[in-house]
N, C-alpha and C positions, 0 to 999 in steps of 0.2 A: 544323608541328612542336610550336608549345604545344601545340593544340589537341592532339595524341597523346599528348603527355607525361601530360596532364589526365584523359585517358579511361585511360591504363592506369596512374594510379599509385594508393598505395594509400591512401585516408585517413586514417590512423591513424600510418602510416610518417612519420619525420622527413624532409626533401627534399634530394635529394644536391645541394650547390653548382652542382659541376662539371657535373651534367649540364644543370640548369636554366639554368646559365650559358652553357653553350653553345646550348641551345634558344635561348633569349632572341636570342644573337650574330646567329642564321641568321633569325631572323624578329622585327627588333629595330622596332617602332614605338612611341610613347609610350603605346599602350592596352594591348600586351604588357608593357612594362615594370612600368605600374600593376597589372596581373591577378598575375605572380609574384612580383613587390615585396607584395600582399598575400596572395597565397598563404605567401609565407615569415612574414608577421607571425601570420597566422593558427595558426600551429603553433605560435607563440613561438619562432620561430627568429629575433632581432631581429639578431643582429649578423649572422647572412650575410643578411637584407634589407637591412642600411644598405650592407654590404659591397655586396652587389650591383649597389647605386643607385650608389653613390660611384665603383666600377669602370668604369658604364656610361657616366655621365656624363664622367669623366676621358677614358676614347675617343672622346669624339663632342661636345669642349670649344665649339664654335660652334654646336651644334643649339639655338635657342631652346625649341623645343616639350618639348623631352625632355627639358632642365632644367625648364620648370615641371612638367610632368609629375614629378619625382624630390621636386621641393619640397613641391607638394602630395599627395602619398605621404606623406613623411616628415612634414608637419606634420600630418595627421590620424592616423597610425597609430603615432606615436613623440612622445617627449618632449626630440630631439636638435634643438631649435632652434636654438642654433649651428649646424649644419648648413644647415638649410632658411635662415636669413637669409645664409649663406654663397653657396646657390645663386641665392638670389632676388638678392641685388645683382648677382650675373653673367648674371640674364637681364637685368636693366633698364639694363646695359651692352649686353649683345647688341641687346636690341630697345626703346632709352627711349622711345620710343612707345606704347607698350604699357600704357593704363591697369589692368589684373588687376593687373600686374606689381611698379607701383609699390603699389598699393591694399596688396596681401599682402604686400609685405618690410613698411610700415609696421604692418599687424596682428599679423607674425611679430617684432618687436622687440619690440612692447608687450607678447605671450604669454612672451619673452623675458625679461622685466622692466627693459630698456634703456629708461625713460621716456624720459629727454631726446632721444634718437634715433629714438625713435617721434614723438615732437611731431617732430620736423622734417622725419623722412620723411611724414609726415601735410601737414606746410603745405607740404613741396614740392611734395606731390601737388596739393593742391588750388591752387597754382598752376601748377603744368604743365596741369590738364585741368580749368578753372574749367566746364566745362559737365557735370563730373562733381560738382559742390559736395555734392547733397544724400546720393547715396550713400558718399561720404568720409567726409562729417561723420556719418552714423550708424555705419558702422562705427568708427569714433571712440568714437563714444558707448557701443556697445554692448562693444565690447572694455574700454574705460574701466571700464565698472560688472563686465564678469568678469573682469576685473584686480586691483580691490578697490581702484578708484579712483571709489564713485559719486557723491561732492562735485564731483572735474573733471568727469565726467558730465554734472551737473544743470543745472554752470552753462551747459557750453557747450550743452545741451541748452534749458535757458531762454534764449539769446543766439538760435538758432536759431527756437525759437517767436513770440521778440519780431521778427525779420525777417521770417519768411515765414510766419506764422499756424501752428493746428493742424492737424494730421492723426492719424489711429487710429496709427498709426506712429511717430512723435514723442509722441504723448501716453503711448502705450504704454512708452515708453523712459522718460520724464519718471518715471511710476509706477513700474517696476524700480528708480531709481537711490533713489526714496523711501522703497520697502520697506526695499532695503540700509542707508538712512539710519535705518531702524528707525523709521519715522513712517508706521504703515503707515494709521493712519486717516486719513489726505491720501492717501496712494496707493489707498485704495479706491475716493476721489473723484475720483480722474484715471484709472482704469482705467474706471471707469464711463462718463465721457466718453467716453475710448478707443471704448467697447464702443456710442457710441451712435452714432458716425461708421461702424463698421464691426462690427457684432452677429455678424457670423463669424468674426472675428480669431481663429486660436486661443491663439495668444501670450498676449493682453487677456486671454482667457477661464479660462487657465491662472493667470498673473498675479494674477486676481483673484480664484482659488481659492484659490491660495497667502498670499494678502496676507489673507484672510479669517479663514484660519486659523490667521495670527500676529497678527491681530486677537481672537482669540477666540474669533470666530465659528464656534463650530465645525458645528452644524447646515447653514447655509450653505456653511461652507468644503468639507467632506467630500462635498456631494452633487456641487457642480461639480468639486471635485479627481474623482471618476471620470471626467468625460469628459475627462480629460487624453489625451496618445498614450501608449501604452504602452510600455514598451522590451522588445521582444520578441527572445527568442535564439532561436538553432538550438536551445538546448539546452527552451526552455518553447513553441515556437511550437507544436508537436502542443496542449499542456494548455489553450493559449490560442485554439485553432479549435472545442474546447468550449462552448458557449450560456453567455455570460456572468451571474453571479448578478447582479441588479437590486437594488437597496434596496426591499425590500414585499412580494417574494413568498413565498412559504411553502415553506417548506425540512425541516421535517417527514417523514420517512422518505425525504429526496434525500441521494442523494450528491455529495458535494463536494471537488475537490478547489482548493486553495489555494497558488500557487504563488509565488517568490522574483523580483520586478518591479526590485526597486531594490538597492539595497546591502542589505550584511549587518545595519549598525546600523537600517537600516529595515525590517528582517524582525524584528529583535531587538523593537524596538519597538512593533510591531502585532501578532505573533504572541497577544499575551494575549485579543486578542478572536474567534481560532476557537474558544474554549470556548463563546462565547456562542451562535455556530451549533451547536453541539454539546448545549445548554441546550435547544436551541429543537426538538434531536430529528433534527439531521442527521447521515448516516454522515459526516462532515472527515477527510481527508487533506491533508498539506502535502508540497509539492513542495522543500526546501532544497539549498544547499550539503552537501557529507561533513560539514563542521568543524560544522556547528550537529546532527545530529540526533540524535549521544549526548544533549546535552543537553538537546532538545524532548523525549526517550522517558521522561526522567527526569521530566520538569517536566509535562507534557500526558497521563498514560495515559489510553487511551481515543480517541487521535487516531492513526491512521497515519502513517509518515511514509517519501518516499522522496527519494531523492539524484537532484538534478536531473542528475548527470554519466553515471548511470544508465537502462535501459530500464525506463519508466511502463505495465502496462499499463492502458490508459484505462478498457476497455470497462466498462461497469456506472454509470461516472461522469454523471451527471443536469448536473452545470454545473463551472465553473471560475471563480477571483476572483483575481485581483492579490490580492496582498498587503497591500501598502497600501491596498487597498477595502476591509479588513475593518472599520475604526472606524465610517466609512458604515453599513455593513452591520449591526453590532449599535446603529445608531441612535446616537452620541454626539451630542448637542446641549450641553455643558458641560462644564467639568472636572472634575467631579463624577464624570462618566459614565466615566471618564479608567481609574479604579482597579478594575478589572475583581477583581484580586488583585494584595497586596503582599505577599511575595514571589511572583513570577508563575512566577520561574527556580528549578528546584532542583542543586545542584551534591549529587554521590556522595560520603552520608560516609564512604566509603572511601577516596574521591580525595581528599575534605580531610584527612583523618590521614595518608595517604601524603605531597603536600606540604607537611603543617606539618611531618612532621618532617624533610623537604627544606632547609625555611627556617631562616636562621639564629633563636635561642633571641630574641634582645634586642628587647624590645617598646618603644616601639609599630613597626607595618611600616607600611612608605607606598609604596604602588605608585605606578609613573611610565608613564604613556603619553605622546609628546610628538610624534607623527606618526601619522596616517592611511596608507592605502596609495594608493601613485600608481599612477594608471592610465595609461596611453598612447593617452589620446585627449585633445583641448584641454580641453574642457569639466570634466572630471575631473579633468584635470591643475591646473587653473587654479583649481576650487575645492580640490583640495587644497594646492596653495599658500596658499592664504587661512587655513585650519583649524590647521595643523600647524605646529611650530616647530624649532627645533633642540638636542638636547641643552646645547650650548653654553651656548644663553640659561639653560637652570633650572640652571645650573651657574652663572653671573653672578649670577642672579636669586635664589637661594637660599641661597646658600652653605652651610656645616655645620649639618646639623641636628642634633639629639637624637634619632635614632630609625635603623632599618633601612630604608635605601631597597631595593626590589624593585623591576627593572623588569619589566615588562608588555610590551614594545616587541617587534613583530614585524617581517620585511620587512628591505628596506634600510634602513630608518632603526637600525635595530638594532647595525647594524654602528658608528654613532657611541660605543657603547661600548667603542673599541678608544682611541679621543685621550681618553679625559673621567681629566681630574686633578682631579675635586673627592672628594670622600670614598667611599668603597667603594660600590659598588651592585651588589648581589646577581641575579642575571639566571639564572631558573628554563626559561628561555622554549627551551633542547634539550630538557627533557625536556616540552614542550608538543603535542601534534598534533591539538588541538583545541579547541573554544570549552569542552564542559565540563572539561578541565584547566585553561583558566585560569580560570571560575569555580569549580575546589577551590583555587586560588591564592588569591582575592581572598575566600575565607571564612575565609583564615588571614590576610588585611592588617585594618591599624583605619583608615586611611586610602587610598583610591584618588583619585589626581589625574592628568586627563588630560583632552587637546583634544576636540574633536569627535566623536569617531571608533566603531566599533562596540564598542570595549570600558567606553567612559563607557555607552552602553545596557547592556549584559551589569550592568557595577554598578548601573545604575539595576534592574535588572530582577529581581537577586538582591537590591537593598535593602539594599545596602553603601553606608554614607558617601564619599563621592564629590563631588569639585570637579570639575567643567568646566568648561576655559577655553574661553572660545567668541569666538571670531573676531568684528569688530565688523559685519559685516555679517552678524547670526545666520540659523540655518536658523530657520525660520518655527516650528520645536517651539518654542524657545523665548521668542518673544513678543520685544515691545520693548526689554522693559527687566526692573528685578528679581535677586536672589537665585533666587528658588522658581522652581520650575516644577511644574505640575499632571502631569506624565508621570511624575515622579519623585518622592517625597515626600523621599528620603535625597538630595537630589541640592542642591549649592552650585551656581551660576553666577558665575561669576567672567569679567565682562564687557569685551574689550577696547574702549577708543575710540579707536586708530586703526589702522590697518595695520601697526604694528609691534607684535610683541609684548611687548615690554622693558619697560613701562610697567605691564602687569597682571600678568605673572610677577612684577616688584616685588610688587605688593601681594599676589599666592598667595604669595612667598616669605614677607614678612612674618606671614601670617595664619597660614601652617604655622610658625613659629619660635612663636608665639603658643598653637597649636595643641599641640605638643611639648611648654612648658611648662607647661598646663594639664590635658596628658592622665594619667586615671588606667587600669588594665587594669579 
């Protein structure tokens, strides 16, 4: 019955509840439930997936298997953890034998952010299945450092070393929870060990590209950052079965095209260097999101560009690059090599006279980003926890300023401006549908301040004065430590040191009331 539902339905069509519901009822086992449980997240259909999970489960309340089966659905493909530790404590009642069982309610608390209850589902576990010690204790570890806890990390990580010696494994953890620690020249030294106990690790290998490159290193870091895995979609896998471009060969009357591998902030950011294969005499095309390619047509002529949501045709194309290969690609060995162009972004001066005269008259304007977008996978979800804050805090953290606040804030997070009782703030963001409208926004602010997220690169990109507050576990752009950054010359760092953000929004608040007082037009 799936199996027919699947052959004649339509791809593109939304999935009727009812029917898939009842498919499911007549041929219910836990690898059917998983297949339409992700068939429905796939559409974005999320609440008749939880719907469906939650239905199914509530009928068939004693089935062990089909409750993990629902749990680990919903914790890979949703961000409804309450849910999945809901389910998981009622299988580890059904079956407390069952070491997965306990292992995942304590990883689902931690992704939770229920510390205290992750420690104790953690030490129950390892004393319920002491002959499970070593796999406990790393997912311990490893959840700890993407939690944005890599100090608990390190220690119990070195407690761990000091009992049972090293491994590429542990060494390799040891170095993640280092880099987060922002020490990344000791983490190069320990990933390198890592790499000598086990020279195939790809982890180690990744790890210590990445760490290279918040080291500095960029020479280095850029050639092993290619052999990363790539994250490939339905939507780039044709552009990516292309003969991959190599760093050396000669690209001189080839075609190329250039596709979107990672986030939108990490397109925004590497995009400056397909001019350099374009320099060098190749036909460059880029493969993007709809939202970015007004703005690429504007800023790049001379490069093609199409909508990854779109049919590519390939044929004529000589290779294909990740996106993020492109700095490799034009050779960066320094930060020097960084500044391909400043400004790299161009916004329509059309679109900026239309929103200045959108925005209200009273200068100075301060735009406000204070959330990234959540994804609904852990990994995602988990570093956007760590990046983003809550209107709240800059509402605590700032209080009245002297100037026009504009927000910038897209997504759900946006909706927090229905509770914010601090002073007015202006929100342009309906009549926004795309990245070059909100860089004609940010050509009429004197000030952009905002988290991590792809619109602090849009400002870095257009060369608009711009604060990042960046999370104390930084992405590896921006190095250890410091104000500056070589990505951005207009760009402030504004550095947390610890997991809470209340303590650097203090001092952005500060430096913006400072800022106010000193500004002239």
């Amino acid at each position: 019955m799936i199996a027919a539902q699947e052959e004649h339905g339509d791809a593109f069509a939304p999935m009727n509840y009812a029917v898939w519901r009842a498919a499911l009822q007549q041929d219910l086992t836990p690898e059917n439930l998983a297949k339409v449980g992700e068939a429905f997240f796939d559409k974005w259909q999320e609440i008749e997936g939880i719907k469906l999970v939650l239905e199914t489960i509530s009928a068939n309340p004693n089935d062990f298997v089909l409750t993990m089966a629902a749990a680990i659905l919903l914790f890979h493909r949703t961000t409804r953890y309450d849910i999945v530790v809901t389910l998981l404590r009622k299988a580890v009642l059904l079956r407390p034998e069952i070491y997965p069982a306990h292992l995942m309610l304590a990883d689902a608390l931690l992704v939770k952010d229920d510390i205290n209850a992750a420690c104790e589902q953690f030490a129950k576990t390892l004393q319920l299945f002491p002959e499970h010690k070593k796999e406990t204790n790393r997912n311990l570890i490893v959840h700890l450092v993407d939690c944005g806890y890599p100090r608990e990390a390190l220690d119990i990580a070195n407690t761990v070393l000091t009992e049972d010696g090293p491994t590429s494994t542990l060494l390799n953890d040891i170095a993640c929870a280092m880099q987060r620690l922002n020490h990344s020249g000791t983490a190069l030294s320990v990933y390198k060990q890592a790499l000598e106990l086990d020279p195939n690790c790809a982890a180690s290998k990744f790890g210590h590209a990445a760490t290279a490159l918040k080291n500095g290193q960029y020479g280095t870091g850029f050639v092993e950052y290619a052999g990363r895995s790539l994250k490939i979609t339905p939507a780039t896998k044709k552009i990516a079965d292309l003969p991959r471009l190599m760093p050396g060969q000669n690209v001189a009357g080839k075609k190329i095209i250039c596709y979107q591998e990672q986030g939108m902030g990490d397109t925004l950011n590497f995009c400056r260097f397909a001019l350099v294969l374009r320099e060098r005499g190749a036909d460059v095309a880029l493969a993007v999101p709809p939202a970015l390619i007004r703005l690429f047509e504007r800023s790049f002529p001379g490069i093609t560009f199409f909508s990854t949501l779109g049919e590519i045709a390939l044929e004529g194309f000589d290779y294909s690059t990740p996106i993020p290969d492109l700095p490799g690609l034009a050779g960066v060995k320094n930060a020097a090599d960084l500044l391909v162009a400043s400004p790299y972004l161009k916004a329509d001066p059309v679109e900026v006279e239309k929103f200045g005269a959108l925005l209200p008259a009273r200068r100075p304007r301060v735009g406000l980003i204070w959330a990234g977008e959540c994804r609904a996978n852990v990994a995602d979800y988990l570093a956007d926890q760590r990046r983003s804050t809550k209107l709240k805090e800059i509402e605590e953290a700032f209080g009245p300023i002297d100037a026009t606040l504009v927000s910038l804030q897209l997504g759900k997070p946006r909706e927090e401006l229905a509770a914010w009782q601090g002073q007015p703030i202006f929100d342009p963001m309906g009549e926004v549908h795309d990245m070059a409208d909100t860089a004609a926004i940010m050509e009429n602010l004197d000030l952009i301040i905002s988290v991590d997220t792809s619109t602090a690169h849009l400002a870095g990109g257009l060369a608009r004065p711009v604060w990042m507050v960046s999370r104390w576990d930084a992405c590896w752009r921006w190095g250890d430590d410091g104000e500056s950054t070589p990505w951005y010359p207009t760009m402030r760092i504004f550095r947390s040191q610890e997991r809470s953000f209340k303590p650097v929004l203090a001092q952005v608040g500060a430096a913006l009331r400072e800022w106010c007082k000193n500004w002239r037009a």
